[in-house]
N, C-alpha and C positions, 0 to 999 in steps of 0.2 A: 663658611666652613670653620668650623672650630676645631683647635688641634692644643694638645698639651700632651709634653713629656715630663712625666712622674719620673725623677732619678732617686739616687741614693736611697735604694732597697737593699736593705741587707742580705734579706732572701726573698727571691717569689717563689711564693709554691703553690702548686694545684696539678690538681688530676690531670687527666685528659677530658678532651671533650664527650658529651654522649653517657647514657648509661655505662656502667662500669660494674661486673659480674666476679665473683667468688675475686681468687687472687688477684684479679687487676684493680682492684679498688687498697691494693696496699699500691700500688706504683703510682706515684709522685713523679711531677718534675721539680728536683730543687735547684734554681739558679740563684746563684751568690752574687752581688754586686750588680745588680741587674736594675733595666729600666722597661718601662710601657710607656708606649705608643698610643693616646686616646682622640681619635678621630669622629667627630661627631655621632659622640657616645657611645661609640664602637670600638674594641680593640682592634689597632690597624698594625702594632707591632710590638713585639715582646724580646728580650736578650738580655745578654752582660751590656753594661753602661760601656763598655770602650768602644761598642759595634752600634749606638744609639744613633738614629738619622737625628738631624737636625728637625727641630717645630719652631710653630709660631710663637710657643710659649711653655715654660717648663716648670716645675713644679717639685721641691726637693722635699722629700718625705721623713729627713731626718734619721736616716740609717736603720730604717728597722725593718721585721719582716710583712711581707705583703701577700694575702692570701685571697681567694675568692669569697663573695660574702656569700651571705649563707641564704639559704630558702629554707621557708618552714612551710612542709606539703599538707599540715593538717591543725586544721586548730579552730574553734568555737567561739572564735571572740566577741561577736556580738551575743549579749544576754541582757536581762534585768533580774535584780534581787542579788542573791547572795546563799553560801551553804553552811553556815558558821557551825550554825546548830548540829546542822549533819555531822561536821567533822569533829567539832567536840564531842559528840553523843557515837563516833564511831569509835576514837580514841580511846574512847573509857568503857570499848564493850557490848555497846548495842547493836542486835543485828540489823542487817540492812529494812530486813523486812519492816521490822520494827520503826524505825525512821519512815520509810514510806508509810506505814499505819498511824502516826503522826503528823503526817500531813508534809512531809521533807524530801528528799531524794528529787529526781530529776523532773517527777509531776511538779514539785513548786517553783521552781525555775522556769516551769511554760505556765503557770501561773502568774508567775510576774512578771514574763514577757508577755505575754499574751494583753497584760495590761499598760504595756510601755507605748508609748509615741511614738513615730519615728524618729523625732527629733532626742529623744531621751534616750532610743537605742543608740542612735550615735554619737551623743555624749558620754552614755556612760563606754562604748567601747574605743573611742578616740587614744586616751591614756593606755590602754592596752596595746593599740599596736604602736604609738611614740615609745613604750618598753619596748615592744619586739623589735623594733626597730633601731634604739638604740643599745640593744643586744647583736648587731648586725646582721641581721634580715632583710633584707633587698626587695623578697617576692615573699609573700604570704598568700597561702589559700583561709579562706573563711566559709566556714559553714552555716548553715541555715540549720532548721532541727530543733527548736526549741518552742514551737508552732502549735504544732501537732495541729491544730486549724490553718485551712488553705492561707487564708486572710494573712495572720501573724508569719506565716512562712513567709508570702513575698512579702510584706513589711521587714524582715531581717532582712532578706536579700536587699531593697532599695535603701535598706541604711548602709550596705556595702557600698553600691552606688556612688551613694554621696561623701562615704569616708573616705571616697579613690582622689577626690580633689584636697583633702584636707590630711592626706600620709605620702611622704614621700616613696616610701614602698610600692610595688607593683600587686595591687591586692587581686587575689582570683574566684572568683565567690563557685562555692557548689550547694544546690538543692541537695537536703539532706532530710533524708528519712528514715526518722531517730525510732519511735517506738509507735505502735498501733493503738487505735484509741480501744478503750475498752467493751465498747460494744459495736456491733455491725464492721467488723473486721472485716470481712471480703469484700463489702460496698465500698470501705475507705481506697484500697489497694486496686479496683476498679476506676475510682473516681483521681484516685494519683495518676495514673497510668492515659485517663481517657481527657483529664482536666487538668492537674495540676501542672506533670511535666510537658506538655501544649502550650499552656501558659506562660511556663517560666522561657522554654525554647522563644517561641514567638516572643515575649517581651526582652530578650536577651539579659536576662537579667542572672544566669548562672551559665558555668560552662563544661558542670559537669553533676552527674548525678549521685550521690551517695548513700546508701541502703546499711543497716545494722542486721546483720543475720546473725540473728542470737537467740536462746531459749526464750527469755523476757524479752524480745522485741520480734523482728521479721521471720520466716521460716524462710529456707531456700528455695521453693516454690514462690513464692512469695516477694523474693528479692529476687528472682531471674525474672518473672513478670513486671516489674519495675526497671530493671536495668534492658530489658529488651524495650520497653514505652521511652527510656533514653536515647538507646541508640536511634530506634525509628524517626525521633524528634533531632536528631545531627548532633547531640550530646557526647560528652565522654562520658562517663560512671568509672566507681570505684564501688569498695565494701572497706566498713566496718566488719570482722569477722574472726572466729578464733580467742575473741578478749578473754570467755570463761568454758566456751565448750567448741569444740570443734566439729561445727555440725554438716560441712560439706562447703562453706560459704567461700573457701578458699578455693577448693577443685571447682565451684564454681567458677569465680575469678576467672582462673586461668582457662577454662574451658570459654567462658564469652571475648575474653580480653582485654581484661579488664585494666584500665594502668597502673592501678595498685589495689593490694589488700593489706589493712593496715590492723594494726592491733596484734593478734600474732600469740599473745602468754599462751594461749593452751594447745598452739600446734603442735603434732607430732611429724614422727618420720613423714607418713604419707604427705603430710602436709606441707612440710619440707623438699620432700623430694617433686611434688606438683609445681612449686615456686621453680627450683633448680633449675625446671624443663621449660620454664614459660617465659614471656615476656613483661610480664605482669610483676610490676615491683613490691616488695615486702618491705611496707614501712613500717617500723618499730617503733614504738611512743615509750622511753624511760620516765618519764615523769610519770605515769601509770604506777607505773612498780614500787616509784618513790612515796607515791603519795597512798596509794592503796595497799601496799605488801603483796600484790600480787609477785606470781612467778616473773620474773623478765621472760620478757619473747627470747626464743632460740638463734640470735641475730648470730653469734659466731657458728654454729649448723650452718645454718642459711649461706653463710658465705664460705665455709666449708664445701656446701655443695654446688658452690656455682651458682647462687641466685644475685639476683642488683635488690641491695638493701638500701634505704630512706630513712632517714631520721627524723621528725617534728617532734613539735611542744605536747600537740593535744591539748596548748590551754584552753580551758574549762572551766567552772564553777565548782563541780562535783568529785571530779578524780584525778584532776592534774591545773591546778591552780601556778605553769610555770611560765612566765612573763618573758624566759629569756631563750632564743636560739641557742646562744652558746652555753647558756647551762645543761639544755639536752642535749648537744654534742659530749659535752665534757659525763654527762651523767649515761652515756653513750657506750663510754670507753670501762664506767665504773661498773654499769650494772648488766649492760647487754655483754662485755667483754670482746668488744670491737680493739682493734687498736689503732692509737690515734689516725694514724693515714688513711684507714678503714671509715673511720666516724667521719674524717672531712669532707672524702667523698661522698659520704652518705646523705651529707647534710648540704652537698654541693650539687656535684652533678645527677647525681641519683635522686634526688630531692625534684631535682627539677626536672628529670623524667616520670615521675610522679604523678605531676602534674601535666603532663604531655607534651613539658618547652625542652627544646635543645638549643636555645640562642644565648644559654648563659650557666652560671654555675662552674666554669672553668677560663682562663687566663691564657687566651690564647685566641689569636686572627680571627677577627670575625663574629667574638661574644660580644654580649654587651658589656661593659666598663663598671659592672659592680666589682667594686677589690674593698679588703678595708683591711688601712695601715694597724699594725698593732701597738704598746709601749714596746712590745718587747724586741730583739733580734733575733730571736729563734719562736719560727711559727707555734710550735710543741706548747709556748703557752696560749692560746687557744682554749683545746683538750683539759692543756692542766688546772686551769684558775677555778677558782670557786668561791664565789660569796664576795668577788670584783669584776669589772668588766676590763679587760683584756684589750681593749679596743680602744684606741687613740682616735682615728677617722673612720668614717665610714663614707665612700664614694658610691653613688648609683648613676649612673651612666655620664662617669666622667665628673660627677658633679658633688662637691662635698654637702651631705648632709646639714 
């Protein structure tokens, strides 16, 4: 048994445990002078340091504040190539179309995955999660999607695989299906459904499914046939859905139960008021908005109405190029108009109902022992920093980084 008492925290703060809906996701608990209890890699006890049991070994943090680390529920980080051209040539003007009639946009990136190794896919995505992770990231989902052939699909997923022993993160890979190939559309969406996710179930190699219902990608016919070939196979599924039109992909969501729908810029009321009622988490991706000018997603609606909002990176190649957890928390507060207490839970416990865990994302008996110490004494910088990491340690189950 290993045991360690972390003292001299200036503040610990975190949510509650569990998803956390409209107003409860502002309530914190903040204890002042406090210590944690870390029992083989589990929190066994939290308090003010004058009430702290004795351990085998103790651990002084240096007086500052102490928060739960973060989970990122959605992100792409395995790829090959690059979008340089894209973003210069959107910058100065060109429409999208245009860039895909060049030969750019999201076809050249399963271009040059599709010609990666496995060994190259996970070298080139190795440095991406040491970023996320030293942005304090604990848990990471990663997606598949850059395929569009069966073959390079599970090739991404088994580069996950292999990146789970070489990231201290807890990495969670989901089958993703990004866009339709452009001929014999119904055969592909047969052959996913009767092959692919069979496949992926049986080789355990994802452990949840995710679907794009979008104008230029899935129709909602189309992704409920697919999320239904999940569930049958013991999968969880999510959607992409909402990014540029709002074509039912959400009222789906919540109609199958889905654990989250993510993306969100062009929801409206109805769409809003479908989250409020469901269990089905509304993750919001800021780095979208930043890097593309889109609308932000309605996250303060959403929690207005009593929905459990998520926060992720969405790093990407193409629309959200953001390395850091804590940059989308803090760009969270800037552009979704969450407030801070809002964004940590989102990016905490909510995050990691997202994902379907409840064993962590909160600082309290019986999580796992991801915390991470800050420079600062007041949590608040977090949220605030920009363009430094904020972050002194980061601890994942009991264990410094």
């Amino acid at each position: 048994m290993t045991e360690v008492l972390f003292t001299n925290i200036a503040q610990l703060v975190t949510p509650e445990a569990g998803p956390q809906r409209g107003a409860a996701m502002r309530e914190l608990t903040i204890l002042p002078d406090a210590a944690l209890l870390v029992r083989d890699g589990l929190i066994a006890w939290v308090g003010r340091a004058k009430d702290a049991p004795k351990a085998q070994q103790t651990h002084d943090l240096g007086g500052v504040a102490v928060v739960p680390a973060l989970i990122d529920p959605h992100t792409h980080a395995v790829w090959a190539g690059d979008r340089l051209s894209d973003f210069e040539a959107r910058v100065e003007g060109v429409p999208y179309e245009t860039i895909l009639a060049r030969g750019g946009g999201i076809r050249s990136t399963m271009r040059a995955t599709r010609q990666a190794s496995l060994d190259e896919l996970v070298a080139l995505a190795l440095p991406r999660l040491q970023a996320l992770t030293a942005s304090g990231a604990a848990t990471i989902e990663i997606k598949s999607g850059y395929g569009l052939d069966f073959e390079t699909e599970v090739r991404m997923l088994e580069a996950v695989r292999l990146l789970r022993a070489k990231v201290p993160a807890d990495l969670r890979p989901t089958l993703l299906l990004h866009v339709p190939p452009e001929e014999n559309r119904a055969e592909y969406v047969q052959e996913v459904c009767h092959s692919l996710i069979p496949c992926v179930a049986r080789e355990q190699l994802a452990e949840a499914v995710d679907v794009f219902c979008e104008t230029e990608a899935f129709s909602v016919p189309e992704t409920r046939a697919m999320l239904e070939a999940a569930r049958l196979c013991g999968l969880k599924f999510k959607l992409h859905a909402d990014q540029f039109h709002a074509l039912g992909g959400t009222e789906l969501a919540c109609e199958l139960g889905a654990l989250s729908v993510d993306h969100l810029e062009a929801s409206g009321e109805a769409q809003i008021a479908a989250l409020a009622a469901s269990p089905t988490v509304a993750t919001v991706l800021p780095g979208v908005t930043l890097h593309l000018g889109l609308p932000a997603a309605p996250a303060r609606a959403l929690v207005d109405a009593g929905a459990c909002v998520a926060l992720g990176t969405d790093l990407n190649p193409g629309s959200a190029p953001v390395f850091s957890a804590q940059l989308a928390l803090a760009l969270g507060v800037r552009l979704d108009r969450l407030t801070p207490a809002e964004a940590l839970t989102a990016a905490t416990v909510n995050a990691a109902a997202a994902l379907g865990l409840t064993d962590r994302g909160a600082l309290s008996v019986g999580q796992r022992a991801d915390f991470l110490a800050l420079h600062s004494a007041d949590w608040r910088d977090l949220p605030y920093t920009l363009g430094a990491n904020p972050i002194q340690s980061s601890w994942i189950k009991g264990r410094l980084l």
